[in-house]
C-alpha positions as CSV (number, residue, x, y, z in Angstrom):
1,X,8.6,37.3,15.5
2,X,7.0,35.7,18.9
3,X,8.4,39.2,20.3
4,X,5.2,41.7,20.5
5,X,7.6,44.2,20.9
6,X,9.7,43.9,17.7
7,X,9.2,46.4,15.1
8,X,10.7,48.4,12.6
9,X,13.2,50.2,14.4
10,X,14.5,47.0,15.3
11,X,14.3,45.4,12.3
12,X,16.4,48.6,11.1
13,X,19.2,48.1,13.8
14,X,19.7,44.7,12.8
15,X,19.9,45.6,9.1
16,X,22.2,48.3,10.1
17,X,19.9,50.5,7.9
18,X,17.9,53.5,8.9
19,X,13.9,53.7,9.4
20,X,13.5,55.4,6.2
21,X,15.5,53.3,4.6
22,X,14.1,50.1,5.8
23,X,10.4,51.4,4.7
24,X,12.0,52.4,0.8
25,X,13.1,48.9,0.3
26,X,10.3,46.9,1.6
27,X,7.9,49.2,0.2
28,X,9.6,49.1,-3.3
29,X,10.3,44.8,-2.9
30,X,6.6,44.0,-1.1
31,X,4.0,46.6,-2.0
32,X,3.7,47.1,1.7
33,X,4.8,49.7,4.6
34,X,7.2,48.0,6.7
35,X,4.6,47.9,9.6
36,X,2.4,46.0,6.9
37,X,4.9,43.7,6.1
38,X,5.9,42.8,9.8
39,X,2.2,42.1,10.3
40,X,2.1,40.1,7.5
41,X,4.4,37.7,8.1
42,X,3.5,37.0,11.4
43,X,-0.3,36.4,10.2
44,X,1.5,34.0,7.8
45,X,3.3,32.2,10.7
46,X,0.0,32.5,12.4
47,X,-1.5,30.7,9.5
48,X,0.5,27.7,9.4
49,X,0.7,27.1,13.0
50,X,-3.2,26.9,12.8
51,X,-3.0,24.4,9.6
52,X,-0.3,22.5,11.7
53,X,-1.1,22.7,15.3
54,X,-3.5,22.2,18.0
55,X,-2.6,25.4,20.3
56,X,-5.6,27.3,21.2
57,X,-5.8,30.7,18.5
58,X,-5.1,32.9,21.9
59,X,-2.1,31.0,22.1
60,X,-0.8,31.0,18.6
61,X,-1.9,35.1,18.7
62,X,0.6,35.4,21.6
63,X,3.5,33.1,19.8
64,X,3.1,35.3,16.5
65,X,3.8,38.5,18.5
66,X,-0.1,39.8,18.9
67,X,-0.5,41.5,21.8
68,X,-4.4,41.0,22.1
69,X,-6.7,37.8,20.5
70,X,-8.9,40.8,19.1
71,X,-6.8,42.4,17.4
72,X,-5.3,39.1,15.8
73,X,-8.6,38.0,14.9
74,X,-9.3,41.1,12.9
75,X,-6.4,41.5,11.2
76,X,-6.3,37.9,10.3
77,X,-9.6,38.1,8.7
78,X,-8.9,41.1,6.8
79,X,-5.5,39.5,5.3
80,X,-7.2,36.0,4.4
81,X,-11.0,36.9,4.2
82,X,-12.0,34.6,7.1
83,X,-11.2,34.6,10.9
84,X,-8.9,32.2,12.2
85,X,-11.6,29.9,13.6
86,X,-12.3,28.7,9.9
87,X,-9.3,26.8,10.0
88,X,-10.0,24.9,12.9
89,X,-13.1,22.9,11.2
């Protein structure tokens, strides 16, 4: 997941399933688009290395996969009500 690159086409290829196919399943099992669900568990991940680490939050954006700090900020906050900082009291 540290791959900023990885996404669902990849995911696909290594399930030897198509795209559409890949979105079905994880759609029907999650609730979520397959994009969703990528993002999800690396704000998970994200999470936990907070809870459990002392890397900076740019640093932990960039191991989860997040290409920019803002963008990891913003989506963390909207998938745990807070922003990352919170965690760091």
């Amino acid at each position: 997941m540290d791959n900023s690159d990885f996404s669902v086409e990849i995911l696909s290829k290594n399930l030897f399933l198509n795209r559409q196919q890949v979105h079905r399943k994880l759609t029907a099992l999650t609730g979520q688009s397959a994009q969703l669900f990528i993002r999800t568990i690396r704000l998970q991940k994200a999470k936990k290395m907070l809870e459990t680490t002392d890397k900076s939050i740019a640093a932990i954006a960039f191991d989860t996969g997040f290409k920019e700090v803002a963008y990891f900020s913003t989506a963390f906050a909207k998938t745990f009500g807070h922003p990352p900082f919170f965690l760091r009291k």
